[in-house]
C-alpha positions as CSV (number, residue, x, y, z in Angstrom):
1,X,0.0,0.0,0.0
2,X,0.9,3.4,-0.5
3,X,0.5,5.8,2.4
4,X,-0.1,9.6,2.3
5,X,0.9,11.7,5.9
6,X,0.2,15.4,6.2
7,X,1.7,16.5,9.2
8,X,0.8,19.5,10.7
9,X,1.8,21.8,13.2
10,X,5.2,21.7,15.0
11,X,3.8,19.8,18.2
12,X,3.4,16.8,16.4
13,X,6.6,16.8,15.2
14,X,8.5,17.8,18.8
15,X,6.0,15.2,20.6
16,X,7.8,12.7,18.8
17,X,4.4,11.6,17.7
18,X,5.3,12.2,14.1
19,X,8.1,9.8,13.7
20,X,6.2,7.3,15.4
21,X,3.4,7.5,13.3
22,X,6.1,7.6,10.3
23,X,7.9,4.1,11.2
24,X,4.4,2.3,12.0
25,X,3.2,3.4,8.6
26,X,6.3,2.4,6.6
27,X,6.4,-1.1,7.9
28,X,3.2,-1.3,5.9
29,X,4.2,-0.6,2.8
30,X,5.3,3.1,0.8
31,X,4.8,6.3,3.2
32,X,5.1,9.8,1.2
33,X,5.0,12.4,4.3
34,X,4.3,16.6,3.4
35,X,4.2,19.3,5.4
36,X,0.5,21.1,5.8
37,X,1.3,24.8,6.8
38,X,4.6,26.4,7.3
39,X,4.7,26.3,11.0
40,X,6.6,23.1,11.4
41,X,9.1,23.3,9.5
42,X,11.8,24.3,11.7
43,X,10.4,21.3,13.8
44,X,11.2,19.2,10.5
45,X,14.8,20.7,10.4
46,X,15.6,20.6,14.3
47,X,14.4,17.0,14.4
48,X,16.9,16.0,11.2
49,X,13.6,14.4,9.5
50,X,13.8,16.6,6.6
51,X,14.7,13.1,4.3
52,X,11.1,11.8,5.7
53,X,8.7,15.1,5.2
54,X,8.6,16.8,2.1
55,X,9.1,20.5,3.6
56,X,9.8,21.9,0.3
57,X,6.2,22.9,-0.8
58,X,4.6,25.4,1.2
59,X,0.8,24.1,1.2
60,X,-1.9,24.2,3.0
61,X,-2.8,21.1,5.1
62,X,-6.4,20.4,2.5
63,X,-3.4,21.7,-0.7
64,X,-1.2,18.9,0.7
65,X,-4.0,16.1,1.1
66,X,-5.4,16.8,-2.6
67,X,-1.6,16.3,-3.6
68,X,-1.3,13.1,-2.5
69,X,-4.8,12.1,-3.6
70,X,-3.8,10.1,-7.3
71,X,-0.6,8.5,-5.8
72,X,-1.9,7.3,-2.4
73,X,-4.2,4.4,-1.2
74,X,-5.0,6.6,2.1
75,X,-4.1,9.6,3.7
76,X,-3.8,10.6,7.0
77,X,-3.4,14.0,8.6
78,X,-1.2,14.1,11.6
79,X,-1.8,16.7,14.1
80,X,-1.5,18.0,18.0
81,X,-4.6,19.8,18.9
82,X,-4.2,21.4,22.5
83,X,-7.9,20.1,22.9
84,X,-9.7,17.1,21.5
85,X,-11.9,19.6,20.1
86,X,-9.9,21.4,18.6
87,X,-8.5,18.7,16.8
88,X,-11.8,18.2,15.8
89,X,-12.0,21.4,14.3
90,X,-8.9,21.7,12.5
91,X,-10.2,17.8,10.8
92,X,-13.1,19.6,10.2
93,X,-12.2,23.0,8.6
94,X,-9.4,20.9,6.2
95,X,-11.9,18.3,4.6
96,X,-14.3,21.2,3.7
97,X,-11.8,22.7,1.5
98,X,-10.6,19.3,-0.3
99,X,-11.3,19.0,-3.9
100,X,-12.8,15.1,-3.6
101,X,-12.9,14.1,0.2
102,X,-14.8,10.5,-1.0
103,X,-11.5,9.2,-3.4
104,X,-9.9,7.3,-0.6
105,X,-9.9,6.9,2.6
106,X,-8.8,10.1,4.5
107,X,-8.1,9.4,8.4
108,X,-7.2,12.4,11.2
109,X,-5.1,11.4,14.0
């Protein structure tokens, strides 16, 4: 299978949560990782996983899911939400503005 990660926000990425995510993903099958916004990419840079997230597009998180939408089985989007609703929210606000939110399966952790 070939996974999609949008990663957003730099918490996700100094929680560790990120790489976590990354390695569990890869050990089933292709993971092609982007940043959503522009506020974790220092986090992508200070945690030396610049070879694992594409940080050289600077997209918004629903830009960066659509991207990965004709290469990708599923996509997830990887965020730190100082509330659980919030989280909910954000997950919320980014699959209004996708171009085809039904093409495959789009997951929010």
């Amino acid at each position: 299978m070939n996974f999609g990660l949008v990663i957003h926000g730099p918490e996700v990425i100094d929680s560790g949560h990120a790489k976590l995510i990354l390695e569990l993903f890869s050990r089933f099958g292709d993971v092609t990782a982007k940043l959503g916004g522009a506020m974790g990419k220092i986090a992508v840079i200070d945690a030396h996983m610049e070879d694992l997230i594409d940080i050289n597009e600077s997209l918004k998180p629903s830009a960066a899911i659509d991207s990965l939408l004709d290469t990708c089985d599923a996509v997830c989007l990887l965020n730190h939400g100082k509330t659980a609703e919030n989280g909910l929210e954000f997950g919320s606000i980014v699959m209004s503005r996708l171009m085809d939110r039904n093409s495959i399966p789009l997951i929010q952790i």
